[in-house]
N, C-alpha and C positions, 0 to 999 in steps of 0.2 A: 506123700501127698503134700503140696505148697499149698501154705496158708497164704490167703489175702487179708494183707491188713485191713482191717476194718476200717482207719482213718482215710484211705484211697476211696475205697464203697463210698463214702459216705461223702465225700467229694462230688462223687461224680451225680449223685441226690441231692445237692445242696442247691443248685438253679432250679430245681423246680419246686422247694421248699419254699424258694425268697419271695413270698407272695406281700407285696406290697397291699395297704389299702388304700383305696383312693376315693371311699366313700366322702370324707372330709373333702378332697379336692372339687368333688361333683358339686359339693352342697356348696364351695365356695363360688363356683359356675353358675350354679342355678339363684345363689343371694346376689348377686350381679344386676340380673332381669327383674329379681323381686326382694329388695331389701329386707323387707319384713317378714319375710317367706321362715317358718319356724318349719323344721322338715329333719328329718334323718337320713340317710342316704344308705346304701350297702350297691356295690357290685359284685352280682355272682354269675360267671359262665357268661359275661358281658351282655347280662342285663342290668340294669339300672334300677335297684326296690326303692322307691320311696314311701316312705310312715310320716305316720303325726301329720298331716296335711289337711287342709279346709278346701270343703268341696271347692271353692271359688278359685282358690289357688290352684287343685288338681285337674280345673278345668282351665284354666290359663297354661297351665303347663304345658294341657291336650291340645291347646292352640297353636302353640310355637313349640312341639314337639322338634322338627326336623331343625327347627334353628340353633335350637338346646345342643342336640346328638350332633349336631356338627363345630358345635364351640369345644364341647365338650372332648370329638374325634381331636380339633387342632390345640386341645389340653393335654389331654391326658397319650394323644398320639396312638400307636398300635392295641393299646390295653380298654382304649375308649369303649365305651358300651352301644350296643346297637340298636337297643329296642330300654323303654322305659316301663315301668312296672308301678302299680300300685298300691298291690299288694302288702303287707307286714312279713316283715322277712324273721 
């Protein structure tokens, strides 16, 4: 029986390991629009969770939703998130 090195395996598992975050990146997208904007960000399964938010702000957000996801799309590129969330992640 040939053994597989375990160092190859683990190679071939390592690109989908490299999960970058880019929550940081979002919330520097989204402080752009709204300076003052105090917020947490998380992308998961490319949605966008926003926390810690003031109704007024989550309703400004809800305003220019498709302007956001599309700065965001020519930010962050393929990994960009499609839909925005409110939620506490």
């Amino acid at each position: 029986m040939a053994f597989i090195k375990v160092e190859n395996f683990l190679q071939k598992l390592r690109k989908f390991s490299q999960a970058e975050d880019l929550g940081p990146k979002a919330v520097s997208v989204i402080k752009n629009k709204f300076p003052n904007a105090k917020l947490e960000a998380k992308i998961k399964n490319r949605v966008l969770y926003l926390s810690e938010l003031s109704p007024a702000l989550k309703n400004e957000i809800f305003l220019r939703k498709h302007e956001i996801l599309s700065e965001l799309k020519d930010t962050l590129g393929p990994k960009a998130p499609e839909e925005i969330n409110f939620q506490k992640f």
